[in-house]
C-alpha positions as CSV (number, residue, x, y, z in Angstrom):
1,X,-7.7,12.5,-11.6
2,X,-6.6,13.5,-14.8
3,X,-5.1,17.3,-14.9
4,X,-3.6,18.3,-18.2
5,X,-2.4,21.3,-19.1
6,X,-4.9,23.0,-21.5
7,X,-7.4,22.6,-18.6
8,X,-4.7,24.3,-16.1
9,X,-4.7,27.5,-18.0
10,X,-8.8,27.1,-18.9
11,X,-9.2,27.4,-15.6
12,X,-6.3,30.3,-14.5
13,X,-7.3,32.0,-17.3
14,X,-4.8,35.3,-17.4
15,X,-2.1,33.1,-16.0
16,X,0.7,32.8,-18.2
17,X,2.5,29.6,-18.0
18,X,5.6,29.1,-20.0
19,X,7.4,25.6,-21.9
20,X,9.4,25.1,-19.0
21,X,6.9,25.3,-16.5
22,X,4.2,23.5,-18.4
23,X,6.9,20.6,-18.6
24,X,7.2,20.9,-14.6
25,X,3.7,20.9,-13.9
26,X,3.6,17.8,-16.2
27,X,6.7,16.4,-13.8
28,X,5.1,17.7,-10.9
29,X,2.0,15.2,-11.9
30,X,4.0,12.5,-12.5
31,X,5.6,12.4,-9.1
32,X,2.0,13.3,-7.4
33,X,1.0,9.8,-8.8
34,X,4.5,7.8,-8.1
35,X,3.6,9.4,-4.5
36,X,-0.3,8.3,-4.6
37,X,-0.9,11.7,-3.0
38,X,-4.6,11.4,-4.1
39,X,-4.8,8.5,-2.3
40,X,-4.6,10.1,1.2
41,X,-5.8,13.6,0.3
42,X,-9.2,12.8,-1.0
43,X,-12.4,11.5,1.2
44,X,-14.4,8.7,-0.9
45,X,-16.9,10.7,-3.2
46,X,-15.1,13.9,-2.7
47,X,-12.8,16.1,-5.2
48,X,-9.3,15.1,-5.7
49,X,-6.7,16.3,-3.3
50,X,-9.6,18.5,-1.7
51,X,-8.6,16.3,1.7
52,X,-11.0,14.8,4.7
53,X,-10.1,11.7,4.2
54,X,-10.7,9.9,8.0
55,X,-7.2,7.9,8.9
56,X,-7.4,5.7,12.0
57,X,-4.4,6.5,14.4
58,X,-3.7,4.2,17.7
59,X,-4.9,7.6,19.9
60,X,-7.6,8.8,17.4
61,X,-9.2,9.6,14.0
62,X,-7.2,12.3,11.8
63,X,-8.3,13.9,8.7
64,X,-6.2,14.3,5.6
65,X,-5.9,18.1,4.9
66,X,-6.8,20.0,1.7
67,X,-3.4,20.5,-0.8
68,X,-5.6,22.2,-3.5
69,X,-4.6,25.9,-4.2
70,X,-7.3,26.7,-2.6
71,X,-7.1,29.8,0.5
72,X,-8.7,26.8,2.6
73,X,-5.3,24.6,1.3
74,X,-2.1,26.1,-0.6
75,X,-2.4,28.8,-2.0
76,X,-0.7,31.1,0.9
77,X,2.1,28.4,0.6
78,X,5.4,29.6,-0.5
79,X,7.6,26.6,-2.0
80,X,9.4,27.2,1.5
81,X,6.5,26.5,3.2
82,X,5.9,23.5,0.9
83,X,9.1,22.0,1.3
84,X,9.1,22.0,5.0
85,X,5.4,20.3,5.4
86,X,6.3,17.6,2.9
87,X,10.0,16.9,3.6
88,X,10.2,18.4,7.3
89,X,6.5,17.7,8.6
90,X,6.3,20.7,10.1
91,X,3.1,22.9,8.6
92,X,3.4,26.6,7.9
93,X,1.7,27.4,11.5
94,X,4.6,25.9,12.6
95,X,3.3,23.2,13.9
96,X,4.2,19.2,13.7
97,X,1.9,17.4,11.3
98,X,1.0,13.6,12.4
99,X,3.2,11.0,11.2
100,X,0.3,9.5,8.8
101,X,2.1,12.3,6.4
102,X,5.0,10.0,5.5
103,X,7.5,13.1,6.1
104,X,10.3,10.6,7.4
105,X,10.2,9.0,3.7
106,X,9.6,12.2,1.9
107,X,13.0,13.6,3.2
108,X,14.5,11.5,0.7
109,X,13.0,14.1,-2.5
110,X,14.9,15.2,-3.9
111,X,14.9,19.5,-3.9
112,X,14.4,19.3,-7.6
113,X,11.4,17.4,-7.8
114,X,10.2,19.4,-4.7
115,X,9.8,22.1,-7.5
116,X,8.1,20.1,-9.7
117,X,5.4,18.9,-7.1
118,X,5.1,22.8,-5.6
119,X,4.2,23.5,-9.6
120,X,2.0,21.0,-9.9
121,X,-0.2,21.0,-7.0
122,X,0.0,25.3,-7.4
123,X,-0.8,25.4,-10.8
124,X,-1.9,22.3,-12.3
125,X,-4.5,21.0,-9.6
126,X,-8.5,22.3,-9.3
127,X,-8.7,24.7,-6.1
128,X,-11.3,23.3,-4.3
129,X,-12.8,25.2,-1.2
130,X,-13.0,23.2,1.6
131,X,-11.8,24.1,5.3
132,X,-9.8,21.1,7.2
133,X,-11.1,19.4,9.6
134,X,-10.2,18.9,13.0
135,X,-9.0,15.8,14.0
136,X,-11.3,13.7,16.9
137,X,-8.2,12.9,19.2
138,X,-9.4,14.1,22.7
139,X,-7.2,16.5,24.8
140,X,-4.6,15.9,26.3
141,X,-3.3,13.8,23.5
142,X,-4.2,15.9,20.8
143,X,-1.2,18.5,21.9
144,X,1.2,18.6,19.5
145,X,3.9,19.4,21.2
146,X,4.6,16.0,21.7
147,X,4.6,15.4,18.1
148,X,7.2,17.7,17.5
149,X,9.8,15.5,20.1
150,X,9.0,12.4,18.1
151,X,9.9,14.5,15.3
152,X,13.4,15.1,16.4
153,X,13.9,11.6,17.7
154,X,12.8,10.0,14.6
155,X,12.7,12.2,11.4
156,X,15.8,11.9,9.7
157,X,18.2,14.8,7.9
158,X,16.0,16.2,5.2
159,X,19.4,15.7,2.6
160,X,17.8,13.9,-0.4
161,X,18.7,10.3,-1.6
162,X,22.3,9.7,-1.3
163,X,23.0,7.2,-4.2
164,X,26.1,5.0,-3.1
165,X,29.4,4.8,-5.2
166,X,29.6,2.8,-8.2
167,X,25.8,1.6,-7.5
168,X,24.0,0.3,-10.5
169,X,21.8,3.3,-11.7
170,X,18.9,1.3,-12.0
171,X,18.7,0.0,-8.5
172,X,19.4,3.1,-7.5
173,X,16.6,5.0,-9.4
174,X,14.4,2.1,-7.8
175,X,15.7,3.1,-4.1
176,X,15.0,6.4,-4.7
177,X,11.5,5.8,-5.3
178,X,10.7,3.2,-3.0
179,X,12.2,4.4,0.0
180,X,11.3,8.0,-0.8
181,X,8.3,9.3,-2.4
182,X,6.4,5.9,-3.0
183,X,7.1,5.6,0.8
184,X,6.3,2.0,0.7
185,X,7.9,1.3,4.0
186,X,4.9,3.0,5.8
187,X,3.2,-0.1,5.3
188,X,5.6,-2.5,4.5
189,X,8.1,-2.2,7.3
190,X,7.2,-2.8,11.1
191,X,6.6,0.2,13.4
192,X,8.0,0.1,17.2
193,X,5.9,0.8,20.3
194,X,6.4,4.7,19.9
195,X,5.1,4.1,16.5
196,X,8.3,5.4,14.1
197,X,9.3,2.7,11.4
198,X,11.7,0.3,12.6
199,X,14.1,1.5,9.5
200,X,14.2,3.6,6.6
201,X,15.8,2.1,4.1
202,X,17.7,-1.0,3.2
203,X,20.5,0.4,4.8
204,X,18.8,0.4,8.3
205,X,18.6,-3.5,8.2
206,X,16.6,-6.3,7.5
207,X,13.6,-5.0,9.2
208,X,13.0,-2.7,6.2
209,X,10.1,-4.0,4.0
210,X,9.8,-7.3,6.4
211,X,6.0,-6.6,6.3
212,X,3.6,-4.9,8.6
213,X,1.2,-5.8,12.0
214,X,-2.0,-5.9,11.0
215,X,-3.7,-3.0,9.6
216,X,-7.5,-2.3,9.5
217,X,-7.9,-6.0,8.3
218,X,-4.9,-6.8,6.2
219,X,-1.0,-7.2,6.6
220,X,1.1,-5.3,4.0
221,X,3.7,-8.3,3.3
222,X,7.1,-8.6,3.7
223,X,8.9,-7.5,0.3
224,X,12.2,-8.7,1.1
225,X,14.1,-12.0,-1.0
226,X,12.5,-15.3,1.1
227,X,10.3,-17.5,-1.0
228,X,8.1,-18.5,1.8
229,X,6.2,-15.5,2.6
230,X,8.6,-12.4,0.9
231,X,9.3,-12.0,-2.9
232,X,11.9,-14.9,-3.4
233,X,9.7,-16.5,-6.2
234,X,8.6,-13.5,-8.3
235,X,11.0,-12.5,-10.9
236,X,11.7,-8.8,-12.2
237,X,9.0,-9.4,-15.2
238,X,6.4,-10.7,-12.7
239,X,7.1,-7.9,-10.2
240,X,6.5,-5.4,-13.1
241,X,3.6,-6.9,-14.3
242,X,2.1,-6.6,-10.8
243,X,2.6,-3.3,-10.6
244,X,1.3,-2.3,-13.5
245,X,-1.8,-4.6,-13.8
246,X,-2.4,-5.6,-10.0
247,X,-1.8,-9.1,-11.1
248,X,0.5,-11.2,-12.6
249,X,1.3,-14.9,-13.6
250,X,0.5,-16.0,-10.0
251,X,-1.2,-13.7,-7.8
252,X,-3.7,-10.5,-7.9
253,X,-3.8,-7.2,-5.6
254,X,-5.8,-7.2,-3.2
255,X,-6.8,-4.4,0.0
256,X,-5.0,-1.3,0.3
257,X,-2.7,-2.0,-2.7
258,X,-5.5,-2.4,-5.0
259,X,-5.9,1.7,-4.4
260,X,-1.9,2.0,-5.0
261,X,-1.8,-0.3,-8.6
262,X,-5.0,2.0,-9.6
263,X,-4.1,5.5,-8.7
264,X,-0.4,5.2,-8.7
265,X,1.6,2.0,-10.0
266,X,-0.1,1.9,-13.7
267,X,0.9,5.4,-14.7
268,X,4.5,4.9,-13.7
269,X,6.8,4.4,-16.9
270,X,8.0,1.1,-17.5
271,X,11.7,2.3,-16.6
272,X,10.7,3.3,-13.2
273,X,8.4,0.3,-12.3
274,X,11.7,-1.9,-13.5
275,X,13.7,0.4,-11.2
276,X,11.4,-0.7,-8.4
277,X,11.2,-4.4,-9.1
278,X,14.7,-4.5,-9.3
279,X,15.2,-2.5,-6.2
280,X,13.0,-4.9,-4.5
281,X,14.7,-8.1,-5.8
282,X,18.0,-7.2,-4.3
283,X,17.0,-7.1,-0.7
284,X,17.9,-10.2,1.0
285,X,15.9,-12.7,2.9
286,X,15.3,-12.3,6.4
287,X,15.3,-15.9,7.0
288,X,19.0,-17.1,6.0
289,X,17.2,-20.7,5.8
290,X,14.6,-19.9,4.1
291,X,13.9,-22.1,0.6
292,X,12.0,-22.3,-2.4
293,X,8.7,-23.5,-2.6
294,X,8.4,-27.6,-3.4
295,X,4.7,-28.5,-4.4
296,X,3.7,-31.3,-2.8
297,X,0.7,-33.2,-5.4
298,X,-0.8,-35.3,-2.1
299,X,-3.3,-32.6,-1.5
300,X,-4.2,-32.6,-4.9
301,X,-4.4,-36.3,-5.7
302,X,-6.4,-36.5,-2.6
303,X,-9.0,-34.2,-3.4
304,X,-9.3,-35.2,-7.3
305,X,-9.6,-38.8,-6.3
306,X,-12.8,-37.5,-4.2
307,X,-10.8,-37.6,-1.0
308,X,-11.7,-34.3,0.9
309,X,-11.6,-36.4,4.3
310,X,-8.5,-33.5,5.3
311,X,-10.1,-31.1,8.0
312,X,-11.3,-28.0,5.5
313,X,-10.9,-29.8,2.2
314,X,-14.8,-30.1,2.1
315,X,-15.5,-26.6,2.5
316,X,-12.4,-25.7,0.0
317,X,-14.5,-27.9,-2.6
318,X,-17.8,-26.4,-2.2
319,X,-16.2,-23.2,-2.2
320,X,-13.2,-22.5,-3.5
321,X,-11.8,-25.2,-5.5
322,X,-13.9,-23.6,-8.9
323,X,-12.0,-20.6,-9.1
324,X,-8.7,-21.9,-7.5
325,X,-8.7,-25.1,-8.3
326,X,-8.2,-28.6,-6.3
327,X,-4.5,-28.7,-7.2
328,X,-4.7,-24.8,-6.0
329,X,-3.0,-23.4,-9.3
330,X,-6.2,-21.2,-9.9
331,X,-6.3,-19.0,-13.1
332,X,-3.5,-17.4,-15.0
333,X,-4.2,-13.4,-14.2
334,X,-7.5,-14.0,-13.1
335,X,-7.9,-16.5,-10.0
336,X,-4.7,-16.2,-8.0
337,X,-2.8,-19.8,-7.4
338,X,-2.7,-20.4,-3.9
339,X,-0.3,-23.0,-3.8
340,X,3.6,-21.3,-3.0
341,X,1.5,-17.7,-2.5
342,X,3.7,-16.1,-0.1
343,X,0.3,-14.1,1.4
344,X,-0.5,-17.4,2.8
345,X,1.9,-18.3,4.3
346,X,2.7,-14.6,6.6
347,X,3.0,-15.7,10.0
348,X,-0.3,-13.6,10.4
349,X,-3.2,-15.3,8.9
350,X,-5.3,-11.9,9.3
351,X,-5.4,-10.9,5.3
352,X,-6.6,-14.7,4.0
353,X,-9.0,-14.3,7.0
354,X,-10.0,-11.2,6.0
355,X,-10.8,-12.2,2.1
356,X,-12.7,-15.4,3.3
357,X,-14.9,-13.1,5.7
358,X,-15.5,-9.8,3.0
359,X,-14.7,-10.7,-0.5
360,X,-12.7,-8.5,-2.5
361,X,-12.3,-7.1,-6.3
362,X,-9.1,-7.6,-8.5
363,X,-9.5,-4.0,-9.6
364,X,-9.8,-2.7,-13.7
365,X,-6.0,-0.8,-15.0
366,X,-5.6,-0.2,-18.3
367,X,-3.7,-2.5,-19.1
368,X,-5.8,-5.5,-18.0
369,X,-9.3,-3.9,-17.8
370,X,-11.4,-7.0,-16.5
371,X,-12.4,-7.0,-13.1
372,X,-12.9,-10.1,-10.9
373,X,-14.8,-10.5,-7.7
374,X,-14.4,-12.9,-4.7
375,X,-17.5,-13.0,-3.1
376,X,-17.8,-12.7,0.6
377,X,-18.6,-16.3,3.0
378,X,-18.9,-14.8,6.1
379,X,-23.0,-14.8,5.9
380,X,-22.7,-18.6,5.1
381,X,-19.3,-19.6,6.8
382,X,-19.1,-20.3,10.3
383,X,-15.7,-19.6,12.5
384,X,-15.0,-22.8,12.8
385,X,-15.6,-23.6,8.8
386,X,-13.7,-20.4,8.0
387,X,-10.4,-21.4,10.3
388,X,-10.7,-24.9,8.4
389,X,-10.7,-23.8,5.3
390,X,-7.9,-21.3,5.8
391,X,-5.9,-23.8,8.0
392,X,-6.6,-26.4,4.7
393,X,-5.1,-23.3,2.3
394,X,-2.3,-22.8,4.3
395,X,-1.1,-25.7,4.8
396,X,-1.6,-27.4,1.4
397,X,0.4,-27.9,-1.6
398,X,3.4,-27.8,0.0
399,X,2.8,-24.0,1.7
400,X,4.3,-23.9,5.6
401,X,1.7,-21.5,6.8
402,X,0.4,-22.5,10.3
403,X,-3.2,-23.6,11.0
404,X,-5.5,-21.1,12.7
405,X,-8.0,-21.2,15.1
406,X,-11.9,-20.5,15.3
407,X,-11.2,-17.7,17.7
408,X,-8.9,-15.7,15.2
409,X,-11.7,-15.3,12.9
410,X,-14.2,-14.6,15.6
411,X,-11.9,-12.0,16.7
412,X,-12.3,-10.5,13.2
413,X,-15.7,-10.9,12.3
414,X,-17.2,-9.5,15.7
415,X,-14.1,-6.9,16.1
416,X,-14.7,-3.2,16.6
417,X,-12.1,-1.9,14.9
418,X,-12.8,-0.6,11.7
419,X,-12.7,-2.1,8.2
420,X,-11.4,-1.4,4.6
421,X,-13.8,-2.2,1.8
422,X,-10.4,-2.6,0.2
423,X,-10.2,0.3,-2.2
424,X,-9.5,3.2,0.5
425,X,-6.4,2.4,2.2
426,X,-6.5,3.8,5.5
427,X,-10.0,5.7,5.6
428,X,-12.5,4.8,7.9
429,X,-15.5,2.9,7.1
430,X,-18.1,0.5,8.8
431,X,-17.4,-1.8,11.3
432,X,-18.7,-5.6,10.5
């Protein structure tokens, strides 16, 4: 969505909006995108921020609520009220909001840029009538009293980012953002049985950023310092290239963070997007023996020799190796190399699964405006020939990912749980 200022007062007509609040409204925007609020607030095909947006939950589907300044969303909202949905997560009725508003991160804002997203979304975003929608969690769990005692268990102090002593200001700037409002730890960092995030920020320990469970078809990997299956082997440039682009050197984005480079990462200023790759490359490995990728050539050798007698090399060949390549180094920002790709080599095999079943699009930015497609197999795949091929990428080239079975992909192909077409993080679509 593209709000600008003109528009704003276009549309508000006798509203009188001075310098300083045009350049909060403009700051307000800013932040709305480092946040990806659209993201969650907007149902595929519908108006931006107008809400409905189904979200999966372990008891239940929720819907994402309307934040335009419409009577149906904001406009009765005082900044008060504001502040104590976004940073408190508790709504002006008074009561709880579900967790899937990433309120524990969000008490990290700072007050001042509270302001600055109360101007925006009052001021600078189209009201758009449309009532909320009541969630489809059956009674008795959809009380809410409950939701107000995890609340006080788990939501911390709403007090702000509390930069340490003497800490560089870059790194700092990039903790801000990451463990606040880019609130990358709700997918990123593993959630307990009672559902809260295991930590909160780097501080918390090495869970932080360790990666998810899976999550409607894809795991949101770790982005701590190993090499084998973290961030070890990007560099800052590579990291910033990512996140502007949705690919870099050696890999592409793919599932729910294709929707984060596109609505969020490639309007960020190149400042802050170095603040956050730098953040990220200061958090430690998880795995103290963890080491750098070696590429092993046997694979390779093997396969150009016309040696595809290795269980799944045959079916990479026929349908893989043109894009990726037999000695798996792929295409420089356009095929993803596959040997060293940390993705591959998650404990969880569920997102290289996933791709091999349903395809998937390396998404247009501005700055690299080409758009590449991996074409679904699953119509001409069979479990078995999908678990050797994946079992073939992930342990080639040198990657230490373990093999997979027949029955991991049959659990994904025939499951029931719902699916992401892979540009709608967290709203529900089709089943397979």
């Amino acid at each position: 969505m593209k709000a600008f200022v003109i528009a704003t007062l276009a549309l508000f007509g006798s509203c009188s909006v001075s310098a300083a609040e045009t350049d909060l409204i403009k700051q307000g925007e800013y932040l709305a995108r480092a946040g990806d609020c659209v993201a969650c607030h907007t149902a595929k095909g519908g108006k931006p921020f107008a809400g409905g947006l189904p979200m999966e939950t372990p008891i239940g589907v929720i819907y994402s609520t309307n934040i335009t300044p419409d009577k149906t969303g904001l406009r009765d909202y005082s900044f008060e009220d504001f502040d104590k949905a976004v940073r408190h997560g508790v709504a002006k009725s008074g009561s709880t909001l579900y967790p899937a508003m990433p309120y524990p991160s969000y008490a990290r804002v700072s007050e001042t840029d509270m302001q600055a997203l109360y101007a925006y979304f009052m001021k600078g975003v189209e009201p758009v009538a449309q009532p909320n929608r009541d969630s489809d969690i059956p009674w008795p769990l959809s009380m809410r009293w409950p939701l107000a005692a995890w609340r006080w268990m788990f939501a911390p102090e709403v007090a702000g980012y509390q930069a340490e002593a003497g800490a560089d200001p870059v790194i700092s700037r990039g903790a801000y953002l990451v463990e606040g409002l880019g609130h990358c730890g709700a997918c990123h960092t593993p959630r307990a049985l009672t559902m809260q995030e295991k930590a909160l920020s780097a501080s918390d320990g090495a869970a932080f950023l360790s990666g998810s469970a899976p999550l409607e078809g894809w795991i949101a990997k770790s982005l701590r310092g190993d090499h084998k299956d973290g961030l070890g082997s990007w560099s800052e440039e590579q990291l910033v290239q990512f996140l502007k682009t949705g690919r870099s050197d050696r890999s592409a984005v793919f599932g729910g963070m294709s929707d984060v480079v596109v609505h969020s990462m490639q309007y960020m200023s190149e400042d802050d997007l170095t603040a956050i790759a730098r953040y990220l490359k200061s958090l430690p490995a998880v795995d103290p023996k963890d080491q750098p990728h070696q590429y092993d050539k046997q694979v390779a050798e093997a396969l150009w020799k016309g040696d595809d007698s290795k269980r799944g090399a045959a079916v990479y060949i026929d349908n893989c190796a043109a894009c990726h390549r037999t000695d798996g180094h792929g295409y420089t920002r356009v095929f993803p190399a596959l040997a060293g790709n940390p993705v591959l080599q998650t404990a969880d095999a569920t997102s290289l699964i996933n791709i091999v079943l349903n395809g998937g699009t390396l998404p247009a930015t501005h700055a690299a405006p080409s758009t590449f497609t991996m074409p679904a197999f699953a119509w001409r795949l069979s479990d078995q020939e999908v678990a050797d091929v994946v079992s073939f990428i992930r342990g080639s080239w040198g990657n230490q990912g373990a093999p997979v079975k027949a029955g991991e992909v049959a659990d994904l192909r025939k499951s029931d749980q719902h699916s992401t077409s892979g540009d709608d993080l967290g709203q529900v679509t089709s089943s397979h």
